[in-house]
C-alpha positions in Angstrom: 47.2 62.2 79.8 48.4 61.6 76.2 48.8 57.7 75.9 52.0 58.8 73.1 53.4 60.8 75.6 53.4 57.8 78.5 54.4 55.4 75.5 57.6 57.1 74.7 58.5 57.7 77.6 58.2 53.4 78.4 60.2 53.1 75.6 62.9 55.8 76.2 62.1 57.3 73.2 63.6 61.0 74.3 62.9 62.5 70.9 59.5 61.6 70.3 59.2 62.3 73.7 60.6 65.9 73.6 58.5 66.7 70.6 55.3 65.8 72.3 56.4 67.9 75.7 56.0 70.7 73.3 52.3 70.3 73.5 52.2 69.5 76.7 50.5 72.3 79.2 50.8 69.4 82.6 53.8 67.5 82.6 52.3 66.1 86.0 48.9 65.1 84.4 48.2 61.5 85.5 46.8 58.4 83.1 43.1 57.2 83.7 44.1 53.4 84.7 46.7 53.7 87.6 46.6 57.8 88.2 50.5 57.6 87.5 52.7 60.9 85.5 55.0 60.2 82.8 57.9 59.9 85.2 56.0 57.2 87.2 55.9 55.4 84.0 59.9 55.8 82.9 60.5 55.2 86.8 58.7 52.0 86.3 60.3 51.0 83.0 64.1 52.2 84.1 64.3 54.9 81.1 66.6 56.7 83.4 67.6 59.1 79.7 63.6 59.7 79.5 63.9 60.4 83.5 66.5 63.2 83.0 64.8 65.2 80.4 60.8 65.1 82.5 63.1 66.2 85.7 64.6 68.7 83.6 61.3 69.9 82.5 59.6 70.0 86.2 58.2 66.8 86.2 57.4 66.6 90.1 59.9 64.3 92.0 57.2 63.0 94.5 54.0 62.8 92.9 51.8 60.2 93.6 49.5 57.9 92.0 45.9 56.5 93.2 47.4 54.1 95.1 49.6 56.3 97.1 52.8 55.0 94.8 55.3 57.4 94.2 58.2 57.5 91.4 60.7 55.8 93.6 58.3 53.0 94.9 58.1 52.0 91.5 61.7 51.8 90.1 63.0 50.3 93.6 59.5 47.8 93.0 61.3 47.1 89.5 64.8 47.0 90.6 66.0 49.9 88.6 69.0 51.5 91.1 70.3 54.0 88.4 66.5 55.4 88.2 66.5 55.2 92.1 70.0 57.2 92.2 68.7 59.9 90.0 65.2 60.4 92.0 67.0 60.8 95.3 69.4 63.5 93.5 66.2 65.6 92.4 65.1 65.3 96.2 62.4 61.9 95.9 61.2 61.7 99.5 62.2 58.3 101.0 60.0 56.8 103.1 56.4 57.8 101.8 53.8 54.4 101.9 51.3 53.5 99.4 47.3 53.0 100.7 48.9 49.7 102.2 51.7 51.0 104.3 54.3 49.8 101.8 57.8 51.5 101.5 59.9 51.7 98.6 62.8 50.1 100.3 60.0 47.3 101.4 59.4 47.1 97.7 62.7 46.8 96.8 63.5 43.7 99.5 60.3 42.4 99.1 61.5 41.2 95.3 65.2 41.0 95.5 66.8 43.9 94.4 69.2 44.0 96.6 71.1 47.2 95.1 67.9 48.9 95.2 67.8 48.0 99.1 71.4 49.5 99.6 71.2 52.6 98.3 67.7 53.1 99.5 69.7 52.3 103.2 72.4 54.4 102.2 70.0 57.7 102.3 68.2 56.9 105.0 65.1 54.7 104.5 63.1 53.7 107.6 64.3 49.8 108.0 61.5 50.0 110.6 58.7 51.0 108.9 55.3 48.8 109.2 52.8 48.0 106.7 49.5 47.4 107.1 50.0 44.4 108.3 53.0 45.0 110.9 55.3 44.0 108.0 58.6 45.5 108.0 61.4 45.2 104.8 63.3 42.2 106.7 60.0 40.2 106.9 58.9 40.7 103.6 62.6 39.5 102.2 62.7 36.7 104.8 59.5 35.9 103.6 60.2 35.9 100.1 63.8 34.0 101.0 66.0 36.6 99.5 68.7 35.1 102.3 71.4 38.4 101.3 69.2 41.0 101.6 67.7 39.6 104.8 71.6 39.3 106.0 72.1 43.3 104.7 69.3 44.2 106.8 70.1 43.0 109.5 73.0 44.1 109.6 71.4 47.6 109.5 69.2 47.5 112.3 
């Protein structure tokens, strides 16, 4: 994977990114470190512009990365609703786990984004789900003391 290509799209630079698609025979090819695509990285980072135009391109919605980590896991893990919103519209499967059972909705309550957790609910995401260690969403909040999202969930069961 072309380290401009990943580095542009971390910055939201959609021109420089655009121009460097043009070269580009795998838009799904994955870095050396993590395994992740370009959109895993603009998930990550919030570029929700840089998003758009890899989506656009065929950029695959539910890829995943060494870890089992998808797209979604990592902007709910960063707190990034708009770039959660706009996965779920190109059809970002919900409830997928990484190698250690974790959820993106457990991601997202586990450190306090607690818009992430609601639209994450909204569509669907397993509140029940398990991780490798029996850990569902509402223990990892209460865990963590994130008191509203552990009220929001609740509230959901």
């Amino acid at each position: 994977m072309n380290a401009q290509l990943i580095e542009a799209a971390k910055r939201g630079d959609t021109k420089t990114l655009g121009l460097l698609l043009e070269n580009v025979t795998n838009i799904d090819g994955k870095d050396n470190l993590f395994g992740r695509t370009v959109l895993m990285w603009a998930a990550r980072e919030g570029q929700t512009k840089t998003l758009q135009v890899l989506l656009e391109k065929g950029a695959e919605v539910n890829a995943i990365d060494k870890y089992g980590g998808t797209a979604l896991q990592a902007a709910a893990s960063s707190g990034h609703t708009e770039t959660v919103k706009i996965l779920l519209n190109y059809g970002a499967d919900i409830n997928p786990q990484d190698q250690h059972g974790w959820t993106a909705l457990m991601m997202a309550a586990a450190h306090g984004h607690i818009d992430a957790v609601k639209t994450l609910l909204k569509v669907g995401a397993d509140i029940n789900a398990q991780d490798e260690y029996g850990y569902t969403a509402l223990m990892m909040a209460q865990k963590q003391g994130y008191s509203d999202i552990v009220k929001l969930l609740k509230s959901s069961i």
